[in-house]
N, C-alpha and C positions, 0 to 999 in steps of 0.2 A: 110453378116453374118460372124464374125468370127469363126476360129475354135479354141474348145476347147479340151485341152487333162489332163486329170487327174494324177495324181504320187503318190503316198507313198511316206515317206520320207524315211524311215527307213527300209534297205532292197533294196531298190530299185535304190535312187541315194543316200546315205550313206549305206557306208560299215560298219554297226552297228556291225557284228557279228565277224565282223576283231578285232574292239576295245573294244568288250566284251570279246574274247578268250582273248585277251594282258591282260583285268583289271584281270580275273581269276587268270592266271598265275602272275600276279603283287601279287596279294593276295592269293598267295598257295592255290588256289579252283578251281585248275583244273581238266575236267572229266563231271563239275557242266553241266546238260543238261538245257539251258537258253531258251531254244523254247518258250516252255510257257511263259515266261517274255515277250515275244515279240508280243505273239498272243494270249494273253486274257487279263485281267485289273489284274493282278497279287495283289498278297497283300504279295509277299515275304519280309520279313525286307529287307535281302541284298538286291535284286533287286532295290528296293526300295533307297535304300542309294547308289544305282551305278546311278541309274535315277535320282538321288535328287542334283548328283554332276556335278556342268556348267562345271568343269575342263572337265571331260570324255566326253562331248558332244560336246566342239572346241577343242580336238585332233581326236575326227572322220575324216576319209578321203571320198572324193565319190568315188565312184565307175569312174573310167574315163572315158569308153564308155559311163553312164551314163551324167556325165558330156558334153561331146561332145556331142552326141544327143539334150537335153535338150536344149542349146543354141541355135545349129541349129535351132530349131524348132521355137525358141524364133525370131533369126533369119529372119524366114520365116514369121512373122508376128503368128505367134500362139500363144493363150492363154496358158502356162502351167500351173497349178493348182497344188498347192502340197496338200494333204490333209493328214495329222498325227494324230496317237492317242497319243501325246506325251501328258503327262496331269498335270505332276510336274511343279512348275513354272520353275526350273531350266531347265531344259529341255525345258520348250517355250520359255523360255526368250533368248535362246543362238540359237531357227530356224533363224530367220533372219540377224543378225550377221555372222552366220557360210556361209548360205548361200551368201551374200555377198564378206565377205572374199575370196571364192571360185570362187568370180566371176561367179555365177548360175543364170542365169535368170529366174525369175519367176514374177506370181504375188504374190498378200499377202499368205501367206501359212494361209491354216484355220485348225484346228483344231475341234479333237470329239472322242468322247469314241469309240472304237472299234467299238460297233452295231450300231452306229450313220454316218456311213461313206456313207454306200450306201444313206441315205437320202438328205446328201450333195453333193453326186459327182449326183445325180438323177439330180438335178436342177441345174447343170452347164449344163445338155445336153451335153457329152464330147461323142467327136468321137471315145476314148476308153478312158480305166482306167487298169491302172497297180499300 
């Protein structure tokens, strides 16, 4: 039986909150508190038009412990699973490209609304989830 292990993408092996301070400060809206954007289904306009743009999501960096971990593990014969609430097409359409790029090993990255996560990562059966 393999093992499986769960990831967030965003946060966890993307430095999301690196290249959202930079778009602030890019756009004179520094100060702006983005948590929220990140941890519920926002309905902010701005938000929304930083998540809606593929530019800002292949200038994301990961995180490089992140990144080295992750491989390892991939490495060692292990399932990684990334599972995101990214939900704009721009934003799905650039996980697996970016990932790649980056040389990440994973499997197919799935996707789901924020309250919808625990029901997906349940039925991988992962040996944790971050």
């Amino acid at each position: 039986m393999r093992k499986v292990i769960a990831l967030d993408l965003d946060g966890v092996i993307t430095n999301v909150a690196k290249g959202l301070e930079m778009r602030l400060e890019n756009d004179n809206r520094k100060g702006i508190n983005y948590i929220d954007w990140l941890t519920t289904d926002t309905k902010d306009e701005y938000a929304l038009s930083i998540f809606g743009d593929e530019v800002f999501w292949k200038n994301l960096h990961p995180f490089m412990d992140a990144w080295y971990q992750v491989n390892n593990w991939f490495s060692q014969g292990i399932d990684v699973n990334i599972v995101t609430a990214r939900r704009l097409p721009a934003s799905k359409a650039t996980v697996q490209p970016w990932l790649d790029s980056w040389r990440i090993n994973t499997t197919i990255p799935k996707f789901a609304m924020i309250h919808e996560k625990y029901e997906i990562v349940k039925d991988m059966n992962p040996i944790f989830m971050v």
